[in-house]
C-alpha positions in Angstrom: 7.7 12.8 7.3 7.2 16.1 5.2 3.2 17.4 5.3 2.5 18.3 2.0 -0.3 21.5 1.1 -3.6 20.8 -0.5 -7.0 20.1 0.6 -6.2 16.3 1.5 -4.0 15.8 3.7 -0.9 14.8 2.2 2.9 13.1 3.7 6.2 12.8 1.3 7.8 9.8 3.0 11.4 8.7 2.7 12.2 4.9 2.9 15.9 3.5 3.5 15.8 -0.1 2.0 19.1 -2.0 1.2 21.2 1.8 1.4 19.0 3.5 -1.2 16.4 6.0 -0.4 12.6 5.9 -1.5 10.3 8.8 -1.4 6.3 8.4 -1.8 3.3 10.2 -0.9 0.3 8.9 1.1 -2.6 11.5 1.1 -5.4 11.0 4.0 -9.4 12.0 3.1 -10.6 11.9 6.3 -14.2 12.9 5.7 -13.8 11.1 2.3 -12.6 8.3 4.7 -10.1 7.0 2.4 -6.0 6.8 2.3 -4.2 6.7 -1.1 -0.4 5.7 -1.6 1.4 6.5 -4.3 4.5 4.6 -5.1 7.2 5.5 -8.0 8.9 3.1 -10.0 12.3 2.9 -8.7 15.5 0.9 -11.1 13.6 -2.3 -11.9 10.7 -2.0 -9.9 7.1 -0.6 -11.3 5.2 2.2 -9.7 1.8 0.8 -7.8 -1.2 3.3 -6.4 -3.2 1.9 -3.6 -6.4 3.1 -2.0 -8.0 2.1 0.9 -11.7 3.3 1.0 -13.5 3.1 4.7 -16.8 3.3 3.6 -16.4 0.5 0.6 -14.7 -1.6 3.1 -12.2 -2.3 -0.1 -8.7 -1.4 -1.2 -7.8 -1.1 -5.0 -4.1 -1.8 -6.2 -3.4 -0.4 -9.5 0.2 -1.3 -11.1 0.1 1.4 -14.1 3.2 -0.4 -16.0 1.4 -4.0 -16.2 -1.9 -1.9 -16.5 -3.9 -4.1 -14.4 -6.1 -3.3 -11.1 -6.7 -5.9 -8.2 -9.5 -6.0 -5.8 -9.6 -6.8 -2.1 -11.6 -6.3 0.9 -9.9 -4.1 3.5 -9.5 -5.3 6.7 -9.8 -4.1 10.1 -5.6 -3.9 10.4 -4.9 -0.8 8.8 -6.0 2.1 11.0 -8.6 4.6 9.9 -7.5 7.8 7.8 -8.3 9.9 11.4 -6.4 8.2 13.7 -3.7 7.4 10.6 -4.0 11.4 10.1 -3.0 12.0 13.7 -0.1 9.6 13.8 1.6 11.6 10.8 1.1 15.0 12.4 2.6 14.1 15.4 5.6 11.9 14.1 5.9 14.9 11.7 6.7 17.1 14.4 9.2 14.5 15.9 11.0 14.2 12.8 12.1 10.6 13.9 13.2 7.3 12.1 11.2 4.4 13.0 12.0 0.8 13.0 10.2 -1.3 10.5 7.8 -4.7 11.1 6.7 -6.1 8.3 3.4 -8.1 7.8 3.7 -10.3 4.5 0.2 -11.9 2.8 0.1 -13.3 -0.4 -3.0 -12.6 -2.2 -4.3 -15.3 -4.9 -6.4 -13.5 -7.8 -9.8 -14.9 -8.6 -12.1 -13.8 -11.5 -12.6 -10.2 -13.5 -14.5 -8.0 -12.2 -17.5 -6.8 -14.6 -19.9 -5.1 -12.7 -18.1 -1.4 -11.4 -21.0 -0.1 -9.6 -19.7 -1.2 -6.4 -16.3 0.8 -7.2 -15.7 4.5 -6.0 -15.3 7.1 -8.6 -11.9 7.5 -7.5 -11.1 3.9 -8.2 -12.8 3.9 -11.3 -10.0 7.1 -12.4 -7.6 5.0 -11.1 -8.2 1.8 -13.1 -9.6 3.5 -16.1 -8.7 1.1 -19.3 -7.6 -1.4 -17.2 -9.1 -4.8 -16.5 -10.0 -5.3 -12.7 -9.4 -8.6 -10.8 -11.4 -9.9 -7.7 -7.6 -11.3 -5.4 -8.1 -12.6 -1.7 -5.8 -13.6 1.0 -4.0 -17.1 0.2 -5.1 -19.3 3.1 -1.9 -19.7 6.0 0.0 -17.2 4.5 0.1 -14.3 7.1 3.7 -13.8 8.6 5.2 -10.8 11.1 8.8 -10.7 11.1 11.3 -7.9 12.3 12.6 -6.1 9.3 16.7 -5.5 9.4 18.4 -2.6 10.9 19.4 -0.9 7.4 16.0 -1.3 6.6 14.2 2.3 8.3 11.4 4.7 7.1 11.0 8.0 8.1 7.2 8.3 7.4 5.3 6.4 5.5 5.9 4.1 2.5 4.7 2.3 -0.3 7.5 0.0 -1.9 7.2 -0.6 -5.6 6.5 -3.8 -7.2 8.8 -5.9 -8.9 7.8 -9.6 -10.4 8.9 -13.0 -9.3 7.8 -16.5 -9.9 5.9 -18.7 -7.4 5.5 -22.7 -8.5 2.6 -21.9 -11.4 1.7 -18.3 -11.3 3.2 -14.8 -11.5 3.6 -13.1 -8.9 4.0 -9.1 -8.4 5.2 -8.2 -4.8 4.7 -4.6 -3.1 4.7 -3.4 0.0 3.6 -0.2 1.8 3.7 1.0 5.1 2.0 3.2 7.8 1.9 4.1 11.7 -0.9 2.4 13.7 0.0 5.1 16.5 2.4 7.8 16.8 5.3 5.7 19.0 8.2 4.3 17.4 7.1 0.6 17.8 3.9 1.0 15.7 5.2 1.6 12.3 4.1 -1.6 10.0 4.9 -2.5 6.6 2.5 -4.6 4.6 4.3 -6.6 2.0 1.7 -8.0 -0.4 2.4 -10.8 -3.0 -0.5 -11.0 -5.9 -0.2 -13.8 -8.0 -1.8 -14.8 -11.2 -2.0 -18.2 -12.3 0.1 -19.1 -15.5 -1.8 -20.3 -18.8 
């Protein structure tokens, strides 16, 4: 965990995955009551930013290389940007690694979204120019597993994209990761598959 300076609070936060190193950046509004992740584009894998707005009760993916922007109501498992806040600080100051769980949902995407009025101004910047789809949770498609031991963050993460196929859709896959409390056994990693249904 590295604190960056600014008026949000902001974390640079290296990932090990498969031997190579990932560095992103999660900034925490806590009066704005939101959390934003930004995640580079790493080898063959795009760049996604994700925000989490508490008061919209609704978290915005944007994946800038496809240029599209997907839609989803938040739910109550990711902590709130104070008590997220107060994780980082103190994790910060122990400057450990944390083994990783990781959550997997696969989101199906429904129609285009029309009407922005809804939308934060900061998700509107976001996903300026870029059409905006309503996804949901795929029903029975939750799973927790333990991630490998070569597989450590120190901080918090969001994993770039990359594209797969699933039976009649494409699919992009992310994941991105935060600390539900400051011990070593709450660090989760959210791995989130959207898919889009094939023409």
């Amino acid at each position: 965990f590295h604190p960056t300076q600014g008026k949000k609070r902001s974390f640079e936060v290296l990932i090990k995955h498969q031997g190579k190193m990932f560095k992103e950046v999660v900034e925490i509004d806590v009066k704005g009551k939101t959390e934003t992740f930004h995640v580079p584009s790493q080898g063959d894998l795009e760049a996604a930013e994700i925000i989490n707005d508490f008061r919209k009760k609704l978290m915005m993916i944007s994946l800038p290389q496809k240029q599209m922007c997907f839609l989803t109501k938040l739910t109550g498992r990711v902590p709130r940007p104070t008590k997220m806040a107060k994780s980082f600080r103190k994790a910060t100051m122990d400057g450990k690694e944390f083994p990783l769980e990781k959550l997997t949902i696969t989101m199906e995407t429904k129609e285009l979204i029309y009407d922005l009025g809804d939308l934060s101004y900061a998700m509107k910047k976001m996903c300026e120019g870029f059409p905006i789809y309503h996804s949901e949770p795929a029903k029975d498609t939750i799973s927790i597993s333990a991630v490998a031991d070569e597989d450590r963050i120190s901080g918090d993460n969001g994993k770039p994209i990359h594209q797969r196929s699933c039976s009649s859709s494409v699919c992009s896959t992310y994941q991105y990761c935060y600390l539900t409390c400051a011990s070593s056994t709450c660090m989760v990693c959210k791995e989130m598959q959207t898919c889009m249904p094939i023409d």
